[in-house]
C-alpha positions in Angstrom: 23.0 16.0 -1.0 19.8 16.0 1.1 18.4 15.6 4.8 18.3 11.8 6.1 17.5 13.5 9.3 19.0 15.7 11.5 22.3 16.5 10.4 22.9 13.6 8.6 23.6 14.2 4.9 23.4 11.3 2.5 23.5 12.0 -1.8 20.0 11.6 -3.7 20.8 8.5 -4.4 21.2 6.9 -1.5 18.5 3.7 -1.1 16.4 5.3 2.0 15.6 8.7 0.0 14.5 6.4 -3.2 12.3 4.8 -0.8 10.9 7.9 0.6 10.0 8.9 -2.8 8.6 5.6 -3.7 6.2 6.1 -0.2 5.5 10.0 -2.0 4.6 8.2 -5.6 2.6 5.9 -3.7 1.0 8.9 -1.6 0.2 10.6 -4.9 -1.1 8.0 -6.7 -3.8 7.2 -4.1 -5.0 11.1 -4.1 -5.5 10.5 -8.1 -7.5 7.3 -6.9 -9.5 8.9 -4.3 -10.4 11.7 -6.9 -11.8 8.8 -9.7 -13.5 7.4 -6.6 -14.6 10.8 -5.9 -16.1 11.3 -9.2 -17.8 8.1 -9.5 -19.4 9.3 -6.4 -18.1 6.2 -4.9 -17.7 7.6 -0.9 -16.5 4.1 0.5 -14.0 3.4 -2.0 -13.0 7.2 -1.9 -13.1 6.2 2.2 -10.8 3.1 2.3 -8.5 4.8 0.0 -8.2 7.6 2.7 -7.5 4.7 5.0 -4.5 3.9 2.8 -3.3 7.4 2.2 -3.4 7.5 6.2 -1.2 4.0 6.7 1.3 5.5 4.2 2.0 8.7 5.9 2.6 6.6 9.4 5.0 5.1 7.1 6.8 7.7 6.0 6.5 9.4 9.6 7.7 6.6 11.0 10.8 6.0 8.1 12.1 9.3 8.8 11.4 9.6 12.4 13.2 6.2 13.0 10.1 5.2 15.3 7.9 2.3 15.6 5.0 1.7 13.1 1.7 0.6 14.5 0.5 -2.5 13.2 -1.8 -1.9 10.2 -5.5 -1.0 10.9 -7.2 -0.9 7.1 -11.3 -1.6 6.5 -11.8 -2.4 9.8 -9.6 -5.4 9.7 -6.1 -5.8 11.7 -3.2 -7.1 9.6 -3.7 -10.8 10.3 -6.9 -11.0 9.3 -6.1 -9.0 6.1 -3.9 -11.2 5.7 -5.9 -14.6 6.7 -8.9 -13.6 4.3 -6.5 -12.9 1.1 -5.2 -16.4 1.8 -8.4 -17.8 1.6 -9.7 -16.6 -1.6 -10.7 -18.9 -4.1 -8.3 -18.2 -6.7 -10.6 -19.8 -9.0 -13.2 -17.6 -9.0 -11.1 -14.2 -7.8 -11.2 -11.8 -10.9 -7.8 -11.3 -12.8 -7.9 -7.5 -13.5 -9.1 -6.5 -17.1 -10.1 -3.0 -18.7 -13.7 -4.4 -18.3 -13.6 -3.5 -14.9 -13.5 0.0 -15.5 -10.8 2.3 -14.4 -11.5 2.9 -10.4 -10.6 -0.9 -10.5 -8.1 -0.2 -12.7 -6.3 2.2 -10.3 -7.1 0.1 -7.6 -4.8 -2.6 -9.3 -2.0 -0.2 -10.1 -1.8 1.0 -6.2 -1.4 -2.8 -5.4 1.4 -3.5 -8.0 3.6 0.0 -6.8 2.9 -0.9 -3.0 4.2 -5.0 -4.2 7.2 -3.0 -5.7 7.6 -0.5 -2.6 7.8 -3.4 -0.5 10.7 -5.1 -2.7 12.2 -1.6 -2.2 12.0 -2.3 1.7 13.8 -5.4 1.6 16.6 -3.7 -0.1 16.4 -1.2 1.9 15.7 -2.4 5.3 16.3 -6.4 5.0 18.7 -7.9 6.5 22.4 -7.6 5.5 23.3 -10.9 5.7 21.5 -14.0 7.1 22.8 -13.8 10.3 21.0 -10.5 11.4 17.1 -9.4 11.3 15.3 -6.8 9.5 16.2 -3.5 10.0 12.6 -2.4 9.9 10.7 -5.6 10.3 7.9 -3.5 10.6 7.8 -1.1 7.6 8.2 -4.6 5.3 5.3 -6.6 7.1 3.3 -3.1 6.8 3.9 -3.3 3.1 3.0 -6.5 2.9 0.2 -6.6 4.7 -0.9 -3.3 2.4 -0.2 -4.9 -1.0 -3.2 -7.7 0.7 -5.3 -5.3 1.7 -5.7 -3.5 -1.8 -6.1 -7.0 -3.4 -9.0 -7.3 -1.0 -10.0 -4.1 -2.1 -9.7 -4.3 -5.9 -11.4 -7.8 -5.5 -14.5 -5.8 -3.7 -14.8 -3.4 -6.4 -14.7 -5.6 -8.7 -17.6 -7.6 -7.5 -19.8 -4.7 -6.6 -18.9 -3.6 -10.5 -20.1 -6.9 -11.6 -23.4 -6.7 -9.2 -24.3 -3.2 -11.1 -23.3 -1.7 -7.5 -21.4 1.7 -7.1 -19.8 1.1 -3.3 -18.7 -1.9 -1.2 
């Protein structure tokens, strides 16, 4: 048995702790990613992955504490227009991810595909019940949304500064 909060004792198992330790993985995995950032010497990648490591605790903080999430804030961009400027990529010309990107872009990639499952998680988790009733936490699902875009955006950045013989955005 563990802590959902307060008094309230649930058994490992239960969906909300596996999706507090899916928002941990993620949490860990972007502190290895900031250290190959690091290493590269790569200060704005190593700086918008801080951004992300930020978001994810407000998550967490805001899971456990049963309170509001602000809206996401990543890059400089609000969620909409994370959102907006994903949707308008030319697919045709957006990289698909490959070794040859090296392994910053790599990670990059790898962040995007846990937060995509993390979402899914949140649906479980948080979705409605049946189709009758809203979201639970409308907001922690949009957030990972909205975060999945933003490291596309992100891996799609590196990948052209890669490809321009660049280091940093």
């Amino acid at each position: 048995m563990t802590s959902l909060g307060g008094s309230t004792l649930v058994p490992k198992t239960h969906v909300r702790i596996a999706f507090r330790g899916a928002i941990d993985t993620l949490e860990a995995e972007v502190i290895e990613a900031q250290v190959l950032a690091s290493e590269q010497r790569d200060l704005k990648i190593c700086a918008c992955l801080g951004e992300v490591l930020d978001f994810l605790r407000l998550i967490m903080a805001a899971e456990v504490k049963g309170t509001p999430l602000p809206p996401p804030f990543l890059f400089g961009m609000e969620a909409e227009e994370i959102h907006r400027l994903v949707g308008e990529m030319d697919w045709k010309t957006s990289p698909f991810p490959s070794h040859t990107q090296g392994p910053l872009a790599a990670r990059i990639n790898t962040l995007r595909a846990k937060v995509r499952e993390a979402e899914l998680l949140s649906v479980k988790v948080f979705g409605p019940q049946d189709e009758a009733k809203a979201a639970e936490r409308q907001d922690i699902i949009l957030a990972l949304n909205r975060l999945s875009s933003a490291l596309w955006w992100l891996f799609v950045e590196t990948t052209r500064a890669c490809r321009a013989g660049q280091n940093t955005l």
